[in-house]
Phi, psi and omega in degrees: 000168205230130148207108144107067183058339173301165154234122196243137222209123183255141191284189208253131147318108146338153154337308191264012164112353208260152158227135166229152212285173183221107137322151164278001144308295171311337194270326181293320206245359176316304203283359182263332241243116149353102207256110166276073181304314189237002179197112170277333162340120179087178183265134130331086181243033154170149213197121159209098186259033193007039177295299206287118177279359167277132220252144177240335214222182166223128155292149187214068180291151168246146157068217162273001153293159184227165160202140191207164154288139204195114208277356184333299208206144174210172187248322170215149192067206205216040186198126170240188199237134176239114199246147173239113174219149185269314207235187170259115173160184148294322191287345165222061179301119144230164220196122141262113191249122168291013204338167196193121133214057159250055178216182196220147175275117164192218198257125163226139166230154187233155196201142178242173179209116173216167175214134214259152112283354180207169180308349211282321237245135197223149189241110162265122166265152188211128178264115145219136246212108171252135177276296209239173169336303176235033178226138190231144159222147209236122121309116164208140161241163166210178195218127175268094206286335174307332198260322189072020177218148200267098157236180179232129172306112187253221204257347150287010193048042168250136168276093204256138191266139194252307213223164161232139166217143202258150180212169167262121152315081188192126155326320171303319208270092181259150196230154193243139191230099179252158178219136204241101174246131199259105165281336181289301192284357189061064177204142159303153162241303162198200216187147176208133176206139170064018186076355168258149178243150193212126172246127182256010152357304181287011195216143194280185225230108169336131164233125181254142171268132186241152154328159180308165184168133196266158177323152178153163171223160210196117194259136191214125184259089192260131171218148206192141192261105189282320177259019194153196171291198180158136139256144211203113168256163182207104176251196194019067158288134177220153181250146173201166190202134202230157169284152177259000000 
């Protein structure tokens, strides 16, 4: 649209109804800039989409799992994270970890693009928040595929199931899964899986007493054969941090 000889230029309507206008910044970073499907909310504050052979993340396998980067399968470009786990547990975890201390307490989040070829397999996303030295708070949801449910690790180390969603078995089918947590109150805030929103508003955020440890937070994409073996890909993990 033309007002007062300019031009303003608007992105495509949204779900919920909102449009913002694109600067010519935003016009420099489209094509580079993270697709942020189902929740546009916040600042970016770490983007690791494993286009780069220079590592921003760590991989962390247990046991006979494995994860490497891997040119296989992507959701964009032409390169994802390929985690492999045999069993069920932490002992064969495979796992990508974000570290993070450019952030403010306040509500941060993390969202993956991941994709199954078979049932067996269950994915966990995560915040974890060391406040002080020895006190850590923990976000976690997972999505089980054997199970078809969406659940959240609550403050009792119990997993309480929020949906059953249903997903297609396919390497091709990459799907986005976040989690939203209020670093001030120690509370969930909400979850999108499959494109449903889920408000966790209600439920506190696992508090652990920890060995020493310096501040920080650390965002973590876990995957582990919950009914068996499973390959599990993962592209665009993005961190974003919202005002409270």
């Amino acid at each position: 649209m033309r007002e007062g000889g300019s031009v303003i230029i608007f992105d495509i309507e949204d779900l919920w109804g909102n449009t913002n206008t694109l600067g010519l910044g935003e016009h420099a970073v489209r094509m580079h800039a993270p697709p942020l499907l189902h929740d546009k909310r916040g600042n970016i504050i770490k983007w690791v989409n494993f286009e780069s052979p220079s590592l921003s993340y760590q991989f962390d396998p247990k046991g006979s799992a494995t994860a490497s980067r891997t040119s296989d399968y992507s959701f964009s470009g032409d390169f994802s994270a390929k985690l492999y786990s045999a069993a069920d547990g932490d002992a064969e975890a495979s796992r990508v970890l974000l570290p993070l201390n450019d952030f403010h307490e306040k509500l941060v989040g993390i969202q993956a693009m991941f994709s199954m070829g078979d049932t067996n397999g269950a994915i966990i996303i995560a915040l974890n928040y060391w406040e002080t030295t020895t006190s850590k708070y923990s976000a976690y949801i997972r999505y089980s595929y054997a199970l078809n449910v969406l659940q959240l690790w609550d403050e009792t180390e119990t997993w309480i199931s929020l949906a059953t969603i249903e997903k297609t078995a396919s390497l091709y089918n990459f799907s986005t899964i976040k989690v939203i947590a209020n670093l001030e109150t120690k509370y969930f805030s909400e979850a999108f899986c499959f494109g449903e929103h889920f408000d966790l508003s209600s439920y506190a955020m696992h508090h652990k007493t920890m060995p020493t440890s310096e501040k920080k937070l650390s965002g973590d994409v876990m995957v582990y054969g919950s009914h068996g073996k499973t390959t599990v890909y993962i592209d665009n993990i993005i961190m974003t941090e919202l005002s409270v």
